[in-house]
Every structure is written in structure tokens, then in C-alpha cells.
N, C-alpha and C positions, 0 to 999 in steps of 0.2 A: 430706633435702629431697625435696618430693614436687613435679614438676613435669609439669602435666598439659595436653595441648595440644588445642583444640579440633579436632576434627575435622567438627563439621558441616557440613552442606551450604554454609555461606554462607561461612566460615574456609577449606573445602575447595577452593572457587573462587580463594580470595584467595592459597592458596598453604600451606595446613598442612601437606601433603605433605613439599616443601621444607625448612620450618621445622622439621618433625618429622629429616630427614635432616643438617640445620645440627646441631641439640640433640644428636643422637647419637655425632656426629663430632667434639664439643668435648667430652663429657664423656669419650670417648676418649679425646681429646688430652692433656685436662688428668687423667688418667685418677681423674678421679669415679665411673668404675662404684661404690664401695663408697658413695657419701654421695647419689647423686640418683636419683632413681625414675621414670623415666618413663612416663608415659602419654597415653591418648588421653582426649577427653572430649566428649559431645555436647553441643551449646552451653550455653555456662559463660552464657548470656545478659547481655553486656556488647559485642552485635557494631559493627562499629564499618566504616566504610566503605571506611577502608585497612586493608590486613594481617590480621593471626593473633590472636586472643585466646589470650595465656599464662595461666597462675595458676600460680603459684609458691608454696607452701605456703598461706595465707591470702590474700596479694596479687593480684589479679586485674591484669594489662597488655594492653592493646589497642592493636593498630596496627604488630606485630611484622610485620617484613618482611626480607627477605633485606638491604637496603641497612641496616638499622638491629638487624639482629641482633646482631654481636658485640659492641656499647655495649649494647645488655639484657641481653646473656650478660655481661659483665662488673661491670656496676652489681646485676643482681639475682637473679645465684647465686654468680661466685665471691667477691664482695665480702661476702655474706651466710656463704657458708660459712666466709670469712677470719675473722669475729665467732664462732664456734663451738669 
């Protein structure tokens, strides 16, 4: 699974940072290093008023924020990766 977090200028305001430091610490936890890849990406162009644009293999998500993080983290990695 390849999950790529925007980092542009407008996500970067909204808090990518952050979300980049949530993603790291759950793939830890739930220790994903071996199945998810992470990266940065300059705008995935779907920006969105609140939060982060994710893209999580094909799927594009907008609106990721520290309050609604671990329901994304659960609905659209390790639920995805549980079907694998």
C-alpha cells in the first residue's frame, strides 16, 4: 500500500506536518512498516478547505485532520489491508 500525503503549500498550512507524524506512529503501532509506504506529495490537486489530502493507493481523501484521523486510519488502510 502506497500512501502519499500532500505536502503543499496549502495541506502544509492545514496541518500535513502533523498528519504526516499521526501516519508514522500508527504504522508503528500497528507495525505496518513491511505493507505501507509512505510519502510526501505536491498537490494531489483535490485541495479542500478543511485538512490534508490523503491518497491511499488510487483513492484520493480530503479533509483529513488530527480530530478525524484515526476513523481514516482505520476505514482506509487497515480495513483495506485486512481484504489482502
Amino acid at each position: 500500500m502506497i500512501i502519499q500525503v500532500c505536502v503543499g503549500s496549502s495541506c502544509y498550512l492545514k496541518g500535513s506536518p502533523e498528519i504526516v507524524e499521526l501516519l508514522q506512529k500508527s504504522v508503528e503501532e500497528y507495525k505496518l512498516e513491511n505493507e505501507v509506504t509512505l510519502t510526501g506529495s505536491f498537490c494531489i490537486g483535490k485541495c479542500n478547505r478543511v485538512g490534508v489530502t490523503i491518497q491511499v493507493d488510487d483513492d484520493i481523501h480530503v479533509g483529513i485532520t488530527r480530530e478525524n484521523f484515526r476513523e481514516f486510519f482505520a476505514e482506509n488502510v487497515l480495513k483495506k489491508l485486512e481484504r489482502k
